[in-house]
C-alpha positions in Angstrom: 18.3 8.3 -2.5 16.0 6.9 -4.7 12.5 5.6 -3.1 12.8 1.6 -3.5 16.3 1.5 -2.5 15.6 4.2 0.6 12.3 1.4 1.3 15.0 -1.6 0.9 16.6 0.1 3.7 14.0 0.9 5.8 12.8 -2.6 6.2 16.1 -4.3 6.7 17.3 -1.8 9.5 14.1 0.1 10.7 16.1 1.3 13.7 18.5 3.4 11.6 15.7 5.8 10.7 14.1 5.9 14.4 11.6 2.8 14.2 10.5 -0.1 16.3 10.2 -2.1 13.3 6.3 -2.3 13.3 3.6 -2.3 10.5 2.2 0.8 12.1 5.3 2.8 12.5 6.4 1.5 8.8 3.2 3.1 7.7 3.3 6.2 9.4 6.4 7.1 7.7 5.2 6.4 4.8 2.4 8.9 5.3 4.8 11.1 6.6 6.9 10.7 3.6 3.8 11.0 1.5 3.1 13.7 3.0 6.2 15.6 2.7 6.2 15.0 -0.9 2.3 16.9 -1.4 0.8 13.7 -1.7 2.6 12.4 -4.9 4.7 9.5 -3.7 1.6 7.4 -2.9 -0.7 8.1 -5.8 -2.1 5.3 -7.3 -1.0 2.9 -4.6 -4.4 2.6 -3.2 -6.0 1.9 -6.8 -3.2 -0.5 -7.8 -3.8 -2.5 -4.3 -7.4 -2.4 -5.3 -7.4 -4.0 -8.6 -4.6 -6.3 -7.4 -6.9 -7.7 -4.7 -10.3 -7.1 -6.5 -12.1 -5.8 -3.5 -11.8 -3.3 -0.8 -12.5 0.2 -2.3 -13.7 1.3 1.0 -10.6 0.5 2.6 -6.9 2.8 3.2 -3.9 1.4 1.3 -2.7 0.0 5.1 -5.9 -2.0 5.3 -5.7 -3.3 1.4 -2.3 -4.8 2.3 -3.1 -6.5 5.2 -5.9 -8.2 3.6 -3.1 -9.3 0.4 -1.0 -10.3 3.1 -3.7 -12.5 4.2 -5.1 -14.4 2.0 -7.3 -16.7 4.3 -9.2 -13.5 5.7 -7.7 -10.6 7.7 -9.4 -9.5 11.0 -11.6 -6.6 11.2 -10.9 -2.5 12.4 -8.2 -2.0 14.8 -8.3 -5.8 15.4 -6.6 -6.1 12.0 -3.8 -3.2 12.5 -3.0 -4.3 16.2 -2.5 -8.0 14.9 -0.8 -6.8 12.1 2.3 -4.3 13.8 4.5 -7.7 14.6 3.6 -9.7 11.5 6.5 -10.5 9.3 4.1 -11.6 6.8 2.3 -8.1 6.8 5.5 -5.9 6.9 7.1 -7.9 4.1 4.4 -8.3 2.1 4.4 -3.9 2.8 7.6 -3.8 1.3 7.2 -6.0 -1.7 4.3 -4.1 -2.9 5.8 -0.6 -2.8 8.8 -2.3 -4.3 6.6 -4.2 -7.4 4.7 -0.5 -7.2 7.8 1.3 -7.7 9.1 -0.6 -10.5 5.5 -0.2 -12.3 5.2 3.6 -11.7 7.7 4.9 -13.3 6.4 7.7 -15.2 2.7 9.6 -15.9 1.8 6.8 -18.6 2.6 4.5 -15.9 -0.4 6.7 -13.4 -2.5 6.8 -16.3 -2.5 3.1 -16.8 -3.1 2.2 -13.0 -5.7 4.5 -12.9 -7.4 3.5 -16.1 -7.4 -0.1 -14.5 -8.7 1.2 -11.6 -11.5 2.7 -13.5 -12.2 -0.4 -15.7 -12.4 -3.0 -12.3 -14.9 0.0 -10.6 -17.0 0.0 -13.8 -17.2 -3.6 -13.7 -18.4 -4.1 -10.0 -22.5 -4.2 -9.8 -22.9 -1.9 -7.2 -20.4 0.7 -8.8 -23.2 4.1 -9.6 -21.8 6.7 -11.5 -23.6 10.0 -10.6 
């Protein structure tokens, strides 16, 4: 099954694949799935969320997406994640990003690009020190 059509699934019937349906769950199978793929499905997620939100390099992918999903300021910590496991908002806005991030990433030029944006908005930010 291919990934975006296996996520379209996921999100409309979580309980088919042995989920409660929450933002924390969602993104543990993610990791899992990440996992179980050597750390290639995700790559570049984390950098794309980045650029797309223009701060937050200090933060996980899970944390970058709550913030996108909300806009007028996301709570802090675990604060944030506990707010965020029954939040239609969050878990859609989950899905539509791996879905837009699918449809980017659809070969290496595709990596290379996200990365290379990455690179350009981290050269960009004044406190940004190469070594």
């Amino acid at each position: 099954m291919e990934y975006r059509t296996q996520f379209q699934a996921i999100h409309k019937r979580p309980q088919l694949y042995g989920l409660d349906g929450s933002y924390g769950q969602y993104c543990a199978y993610l990791a899992g799935l990440d996992a179980g793929n050597d750390g290639r499905l995700l790559t570049g997620f984390r950098e794309w969320l980045v650029t797309r939100l223009g701060d937050g390099n200090n933060l996980t992918w899970q944390g970058l997406v709550i913030h996108l999903a909300r806009p007028d300021g996301a709570a802090g910590g675990r604060a944030a994640v506990e707010s965020a496991d029954r939040d239609p908002a969050v878990i859609d806005t989950l899905f539509a990003l791996l879905d837009e991030f699918f449809a980017l990433r659809v070969g290496p030029p595709d990596l290379v690009r996200i990365y290379d944006d990455y690179l350009t908005w981290l050269k960009a930010q004044s406190w940004y020190q190469p070594t």
